[in-house]
C-alpha positions in Angstrom: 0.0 0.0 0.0 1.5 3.4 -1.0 2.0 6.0 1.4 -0.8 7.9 -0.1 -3.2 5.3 1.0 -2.3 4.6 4.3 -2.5 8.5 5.0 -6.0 8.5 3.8 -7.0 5.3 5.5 -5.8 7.4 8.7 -8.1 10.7 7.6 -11.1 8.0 7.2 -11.2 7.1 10.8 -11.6 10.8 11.3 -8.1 12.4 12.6 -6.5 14.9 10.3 -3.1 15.3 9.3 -3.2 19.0 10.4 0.3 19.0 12.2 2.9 20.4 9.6 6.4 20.2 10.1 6.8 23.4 12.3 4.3 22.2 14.6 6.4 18.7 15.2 9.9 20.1 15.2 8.7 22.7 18.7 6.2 19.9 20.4 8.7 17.7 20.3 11.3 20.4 21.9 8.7 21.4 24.0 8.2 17.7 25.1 12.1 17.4 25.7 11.7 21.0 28.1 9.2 19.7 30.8 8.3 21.2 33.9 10.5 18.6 35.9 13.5 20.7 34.5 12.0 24.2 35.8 10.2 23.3 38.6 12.3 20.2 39.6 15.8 21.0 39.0 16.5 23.0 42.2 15.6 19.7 44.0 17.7 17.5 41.8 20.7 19.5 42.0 20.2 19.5 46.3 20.3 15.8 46.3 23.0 15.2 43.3 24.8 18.2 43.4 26.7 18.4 40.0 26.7 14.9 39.0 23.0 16.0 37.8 24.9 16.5 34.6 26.0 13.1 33.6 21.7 12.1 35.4 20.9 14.3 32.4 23.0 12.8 30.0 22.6 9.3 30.6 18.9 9.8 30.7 18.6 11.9 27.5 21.1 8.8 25.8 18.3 6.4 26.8 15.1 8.5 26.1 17.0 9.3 22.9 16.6 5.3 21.8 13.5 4.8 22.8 12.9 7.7 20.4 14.5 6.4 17.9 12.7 2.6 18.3 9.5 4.4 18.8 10.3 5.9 14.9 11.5 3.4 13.3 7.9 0.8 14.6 5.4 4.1 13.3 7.2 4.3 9.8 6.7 0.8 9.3 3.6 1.0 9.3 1.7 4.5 9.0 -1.4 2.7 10.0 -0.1 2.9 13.3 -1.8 5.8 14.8 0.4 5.7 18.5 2.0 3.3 20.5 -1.5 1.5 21.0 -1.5 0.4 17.9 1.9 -0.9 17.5 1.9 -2.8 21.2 -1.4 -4.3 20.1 -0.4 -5.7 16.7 3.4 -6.6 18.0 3.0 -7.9 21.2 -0.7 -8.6 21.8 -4.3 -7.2 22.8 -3.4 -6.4 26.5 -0.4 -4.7 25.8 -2.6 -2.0 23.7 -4.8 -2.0 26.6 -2.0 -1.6 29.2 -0.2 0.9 27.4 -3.3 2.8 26.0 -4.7 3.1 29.7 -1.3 3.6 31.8 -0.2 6.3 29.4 -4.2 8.1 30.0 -3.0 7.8 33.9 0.4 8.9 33.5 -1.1 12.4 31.6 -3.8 12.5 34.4 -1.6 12.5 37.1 1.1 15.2 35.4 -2.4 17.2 35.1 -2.5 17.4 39.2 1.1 18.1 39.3 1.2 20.7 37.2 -1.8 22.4 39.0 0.0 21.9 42.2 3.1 24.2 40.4 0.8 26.4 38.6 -0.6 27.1 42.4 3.4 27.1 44.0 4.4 29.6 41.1 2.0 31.9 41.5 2.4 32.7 44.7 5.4 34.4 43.8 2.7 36.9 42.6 1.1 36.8 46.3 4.2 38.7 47.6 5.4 34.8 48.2 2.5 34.1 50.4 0.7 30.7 49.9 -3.0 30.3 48.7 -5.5 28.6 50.7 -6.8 25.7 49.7 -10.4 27.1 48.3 -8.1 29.8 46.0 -5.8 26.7 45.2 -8.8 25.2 43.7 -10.4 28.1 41.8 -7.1 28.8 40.4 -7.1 25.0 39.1 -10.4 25.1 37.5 -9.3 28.1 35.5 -6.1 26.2 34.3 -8.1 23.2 33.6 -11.1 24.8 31.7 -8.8 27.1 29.5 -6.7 24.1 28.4 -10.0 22.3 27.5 -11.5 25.4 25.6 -8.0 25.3 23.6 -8.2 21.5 23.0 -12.0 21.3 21.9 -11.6 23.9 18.9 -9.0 21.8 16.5 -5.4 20.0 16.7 -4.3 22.8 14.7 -4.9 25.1 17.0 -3.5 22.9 19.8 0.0 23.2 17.7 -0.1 26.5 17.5 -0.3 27.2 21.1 2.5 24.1 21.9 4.6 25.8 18.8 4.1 29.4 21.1 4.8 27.7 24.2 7.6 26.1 23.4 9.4 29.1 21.5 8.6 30.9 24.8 10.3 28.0 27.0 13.6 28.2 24.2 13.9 31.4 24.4 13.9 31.9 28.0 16.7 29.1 28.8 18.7 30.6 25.6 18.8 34.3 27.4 19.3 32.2 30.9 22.9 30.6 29.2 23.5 34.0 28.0 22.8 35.6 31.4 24.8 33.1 33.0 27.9 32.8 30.8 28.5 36.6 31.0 27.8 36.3 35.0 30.8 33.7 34.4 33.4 35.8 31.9 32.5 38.9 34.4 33.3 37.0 37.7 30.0 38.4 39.0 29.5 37.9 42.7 26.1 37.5 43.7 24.4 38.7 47.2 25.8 35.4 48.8 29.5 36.3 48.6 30.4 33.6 45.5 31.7 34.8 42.2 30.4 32.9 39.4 33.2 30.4 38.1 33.3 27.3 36.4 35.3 25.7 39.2 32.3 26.1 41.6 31.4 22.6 39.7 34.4 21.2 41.9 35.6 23.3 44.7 32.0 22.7 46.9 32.5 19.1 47.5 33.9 17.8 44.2 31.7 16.4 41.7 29.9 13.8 43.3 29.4 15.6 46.6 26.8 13.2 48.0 29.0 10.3 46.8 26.8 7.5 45.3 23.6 7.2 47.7 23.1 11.3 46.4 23.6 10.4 42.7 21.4 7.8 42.8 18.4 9.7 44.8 19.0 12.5 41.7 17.2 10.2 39.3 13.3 10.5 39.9 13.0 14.6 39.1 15.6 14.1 36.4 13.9 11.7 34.6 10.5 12.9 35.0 11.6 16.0 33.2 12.1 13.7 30.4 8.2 12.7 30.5 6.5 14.0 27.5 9.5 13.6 25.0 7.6 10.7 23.4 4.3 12.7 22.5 5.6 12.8 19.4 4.5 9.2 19.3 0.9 10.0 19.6 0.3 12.6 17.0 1.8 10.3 14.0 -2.0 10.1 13.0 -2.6 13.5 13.0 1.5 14.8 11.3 1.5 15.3 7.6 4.4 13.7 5.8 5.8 11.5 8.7 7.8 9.7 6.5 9.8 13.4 6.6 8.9 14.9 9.9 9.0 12.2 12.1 13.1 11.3 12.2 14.0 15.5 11.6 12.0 15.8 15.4 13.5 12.7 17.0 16.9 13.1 16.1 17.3 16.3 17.3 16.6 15.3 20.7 20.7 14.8 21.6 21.0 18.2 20.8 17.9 19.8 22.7 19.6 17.8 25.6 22.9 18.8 25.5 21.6 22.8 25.0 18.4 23.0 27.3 19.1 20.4 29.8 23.1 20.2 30.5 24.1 23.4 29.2 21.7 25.1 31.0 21.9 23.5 34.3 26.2 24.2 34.1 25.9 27.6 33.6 23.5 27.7 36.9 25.8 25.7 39.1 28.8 27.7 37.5 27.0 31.1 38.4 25.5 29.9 42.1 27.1 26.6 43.5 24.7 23.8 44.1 25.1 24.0 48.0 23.4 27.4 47.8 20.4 26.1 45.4 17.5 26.8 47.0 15.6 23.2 46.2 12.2 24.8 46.7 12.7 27.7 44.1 13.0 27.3 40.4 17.5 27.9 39.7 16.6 29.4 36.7 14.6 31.9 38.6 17.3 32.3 41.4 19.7 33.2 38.9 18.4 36.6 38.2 16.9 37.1 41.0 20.8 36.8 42.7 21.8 39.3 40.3 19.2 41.6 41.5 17.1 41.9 38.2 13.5 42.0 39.8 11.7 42.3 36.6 14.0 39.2 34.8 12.5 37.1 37.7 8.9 38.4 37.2 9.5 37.6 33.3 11.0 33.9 34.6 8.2 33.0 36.6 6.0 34.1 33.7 8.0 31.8 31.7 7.8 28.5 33.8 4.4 29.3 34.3 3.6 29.4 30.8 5.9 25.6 30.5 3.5 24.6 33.3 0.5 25.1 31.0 2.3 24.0 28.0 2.6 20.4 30.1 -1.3 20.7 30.8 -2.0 21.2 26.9 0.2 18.2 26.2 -1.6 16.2 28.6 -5.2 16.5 28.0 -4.4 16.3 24.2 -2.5 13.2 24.4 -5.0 11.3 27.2 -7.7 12.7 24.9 -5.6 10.5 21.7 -5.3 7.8 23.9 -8.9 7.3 25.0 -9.6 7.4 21.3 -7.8 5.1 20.2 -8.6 2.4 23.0 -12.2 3.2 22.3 -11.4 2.2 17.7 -9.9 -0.9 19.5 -12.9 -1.8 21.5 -11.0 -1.5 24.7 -12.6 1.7 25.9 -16.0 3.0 26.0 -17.6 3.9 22.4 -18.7 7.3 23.4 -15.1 8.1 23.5 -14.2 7.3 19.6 -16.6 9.8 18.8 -15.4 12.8 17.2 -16.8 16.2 16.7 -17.2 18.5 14.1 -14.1 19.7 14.2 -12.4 16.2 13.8 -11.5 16.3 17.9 -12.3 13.5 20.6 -14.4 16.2 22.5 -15.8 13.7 25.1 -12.6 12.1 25.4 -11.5 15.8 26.0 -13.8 16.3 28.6 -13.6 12.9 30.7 -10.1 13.7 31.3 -10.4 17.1 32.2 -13.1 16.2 34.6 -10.5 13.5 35.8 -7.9 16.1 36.6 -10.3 17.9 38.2 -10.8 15.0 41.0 -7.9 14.8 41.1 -6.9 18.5 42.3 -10.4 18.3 44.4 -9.1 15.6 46.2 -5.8 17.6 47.0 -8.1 20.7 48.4 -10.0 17.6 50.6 -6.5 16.8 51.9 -5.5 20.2 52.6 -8.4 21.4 54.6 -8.4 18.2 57.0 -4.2 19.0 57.1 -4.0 22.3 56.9 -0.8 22.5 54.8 -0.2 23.7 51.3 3.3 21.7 50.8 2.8 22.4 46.4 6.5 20.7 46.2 5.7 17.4 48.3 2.4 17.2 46.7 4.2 17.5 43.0 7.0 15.7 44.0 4.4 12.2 44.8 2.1 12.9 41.6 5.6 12.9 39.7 7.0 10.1 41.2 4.0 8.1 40.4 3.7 9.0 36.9 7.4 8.6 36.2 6.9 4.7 37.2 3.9 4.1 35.0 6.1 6.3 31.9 8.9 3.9 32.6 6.5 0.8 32.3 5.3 2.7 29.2 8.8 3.1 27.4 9.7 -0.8 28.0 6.4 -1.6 26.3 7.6 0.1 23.4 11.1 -1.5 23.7 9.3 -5.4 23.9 7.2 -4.4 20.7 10.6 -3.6 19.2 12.3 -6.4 20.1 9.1 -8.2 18.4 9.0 -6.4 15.4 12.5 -7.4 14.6 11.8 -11.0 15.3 8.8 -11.3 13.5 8.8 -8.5 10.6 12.4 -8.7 9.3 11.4 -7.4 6.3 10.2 -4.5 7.7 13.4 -3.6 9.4 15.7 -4.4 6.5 13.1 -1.7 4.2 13.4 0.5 6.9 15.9 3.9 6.5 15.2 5.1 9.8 16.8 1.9 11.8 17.1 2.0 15.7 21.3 2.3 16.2 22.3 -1.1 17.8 19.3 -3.1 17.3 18.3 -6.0 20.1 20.9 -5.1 22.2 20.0 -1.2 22.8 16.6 -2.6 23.5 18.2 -5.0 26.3 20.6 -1.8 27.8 17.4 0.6 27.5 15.3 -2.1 29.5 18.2 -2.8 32.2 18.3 0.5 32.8 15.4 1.7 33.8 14.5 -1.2 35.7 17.2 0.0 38.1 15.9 3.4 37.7 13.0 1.9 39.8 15.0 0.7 41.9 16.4 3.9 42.7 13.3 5.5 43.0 12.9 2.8 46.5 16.4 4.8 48.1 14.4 7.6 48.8 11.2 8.3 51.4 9.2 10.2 49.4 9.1 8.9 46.2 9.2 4.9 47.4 5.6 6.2 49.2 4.2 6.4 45.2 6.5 3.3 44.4 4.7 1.9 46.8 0.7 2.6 45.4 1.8 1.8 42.4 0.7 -1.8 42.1 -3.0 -0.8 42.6 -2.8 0.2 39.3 -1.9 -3.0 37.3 -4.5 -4.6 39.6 -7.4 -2.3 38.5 -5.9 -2.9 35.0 -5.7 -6.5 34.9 -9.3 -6.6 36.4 -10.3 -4.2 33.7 -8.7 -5.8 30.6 -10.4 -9.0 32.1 -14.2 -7.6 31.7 -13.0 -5.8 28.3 -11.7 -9.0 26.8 -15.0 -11.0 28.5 -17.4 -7.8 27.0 
């Protein structure tokens, strides 16, 4: 079947290839800059100190081939509308389910964590002061009603805003490196007493200054920044000419890495060292707010606000996709296949927003029997959780692979967009984040979500089993 045809048996089922190449290229970049890195960082760098550097790197290497496995699977077969699709047909029924449903949940949950930091970042607006829990959830229904209105017009429109968003997000860490590395050439001192060198990477403790036990705990923020990278994935139905567009946005990842992840958090250790990192403020608002520019802070906040909602877009969009596409293959409720008029899964939309919703509703419940407003500790267990159930989600897609090149050799040798290594990356990729889990069990906090975690596969399994008996 020529490429013409599959494209229109993807239009038929109702999606529209209305994503062009400009709209990839920036989601895809503004999947790779998540919140985890603005919101996050300051935490990671507490616990890891500068080994976050080689966290990021080593991450971004395996996120990278995942990327890459993830490309070559949808080219071969542009009747593959997301991962759903290709789990299904490559490794069996449940693993569409498992994957379809776990990657709804993983999106959900990002939803309440990225109301708790639209909440935490604008109290910087509140002179600092934090909301109470009946103004945290006002504030939440705002976030989650504007993302919905911008979801339920048309996916165009949902990559022009992601295409805005993410040049704002580029933009912002491009003057931060510029900021930083003149702080750096200068010698600028900032209101602490410490002029901004390189050797502050060293000279506070060396470069693993929380030995092996810190390095380790650096791994759960770091790789939830990550989160998101693979959305790409689920708007191959909707992308025109992915033949094209697909492999230009996924392998420019290594370089979105080394310039918005790495490059960007060495020029804030360089100019404040990480033993002065405040873990519960944004570094790359604590960077000009150290050099005393009040309104570059303002313009910051703005900034990682704005990647906050960018998240929220992402999310309801892609849970939206998923729903839909569990619902084609009979492993959903119908209601949610339906589309409206302007070629959107509006219901879909909708049941997830509503499910965010509960979610943040269920956070005010917790904070009025409490009384606290901890936006950090609440983000930091919604992240956790969903970075689990994104790993689960990324191994799936690494088994259909290893499947596909068992069982479709043809496929692979037609293929010009080939996964570098093969089998064995798969294996490596695999290994790896299995003891990323692991890690994840070294720390209080995050082994709490590691530890509800299971509930999940259990509602699945007891799901798939009525699906499959329906």
């Amino acid at each position: 079947m020529s490429n013409q045809n599959l494209s229109e048996s993807v239009e038929q089922d109702g999606l529209h290839r209305s994503l062009s190449n400009r709209h990839l290229q920036l989601i895809a970049i503004g999947g790779a800059i998540g919140t985890g890195l603005f919101m996050g960082s300051g935490k990671t760098i507490s616990l890891a100190g500068p080994s976050i550097l080689f966290i990021y790197m080593m991450i971004g290497l395996m996120v990278f081939f995942v990327m890459r496995a993830l490309g070559e699977l949808l080219l071969s077969n542009l009747n593959y509308k997301s991962f759903i699709d290709l789990s299904t047909d490559l490794i069996g029924p449940w693993a569409g389910y498992f994957v379809g449903w776990t990657y709804w949940l993983c999106w959900v949950t990002i939803g309440i964590a990225d109301l708790s930091a639209i909440i935490y970042y604008l109290e910087f607006f509140n002179g600092g002061e934090s909301f109470g829990a009946a103004e945290g959830l006002l504030i939440s229904t705002v976030a989650i009603l504007f993302v919905l209105g911008l979801n339920l017009v048309t996916v165009k429109l949902f990559g022009e805003m992601e295409f805005w968003f993410a040049m704002v997000k580029i933009t912002a860490i491009i003057v931060l490196i510029a900021v930083g590395l003149w702080m750096i050439f200068t010698g600028f001192t900032n209101n602490l007493g410490t002029t901004a060198s390189v050797s502050n990477l060293w000279t506070h403790g060396g470069l693993f200054p929380k030995g092996l036990d810190g390095f380790l705990a650096g791994f759960q923020i770091a790789i939830f920044a990550f989160v998101g990278v693979e959305l790409v994935g689920t708007t191959a139905a909707e992308t025109q000419d992915p033949k094209r567009n697909l492999p230009k946005a996924i392998n420019s990842i290594p370089i979105r890495i080394i310039i918005f992840y790495v490059l960007a958090l060495f020029v804030v250790m360089c100019v404040t060292p990480w033993d002065q990192i405040n873990p519960k403020v944004s570094p790359f608002v604590n960077i000009f707010s150290q050099a005393g520019i009040a309104s570059a802070a303002i313009i910051m906040n703005l900034v990682v606000l704005s990647s906050v909602m960018s998240s929220m877009n992402s999310g309801v969009f892609s849970t939206s996709r998923m729903l839909f596409g569990l619902s084609v293959d009979r492993q959903a409720p119908k209601l949610f296949g339906k589309l409206s008029k302007s070629a959107v899964p509006a219901k879909a939309l909708i049941f997830s927003s509503i499910c965010i919703f509960i979610g943040a509703f269920v956070q005010f419940v917790y904070k009025l029997k409490t009384g606290t407003n901890d936006e950090v500790t609440a983000f930091t267990l919604a992240t956790t959780l969903s970075t689990i159930l994104f790993i689960c989600v990324w191994m799936i897609i690494m088994w259909s692979y290893i499947n596909y090149r068992k069982n479709r050799p043809g496929l692979h040798a037609q293929s010009t967009f080939k996964l570098p290594g093969g089998i064995a990356t798969c294996w490596v990729v695999i290994v790896f984040f299995l003891a990323t889990i692991y890690f994840l069990a070294l720390d209080e906090t995050t082994l709490e979500a590691l530890k509800v975690s299971p509930i999940w596969f259990v509602v699945l399994i007891i799901g798939y089993f009525f699906a499959k008996k329906k």
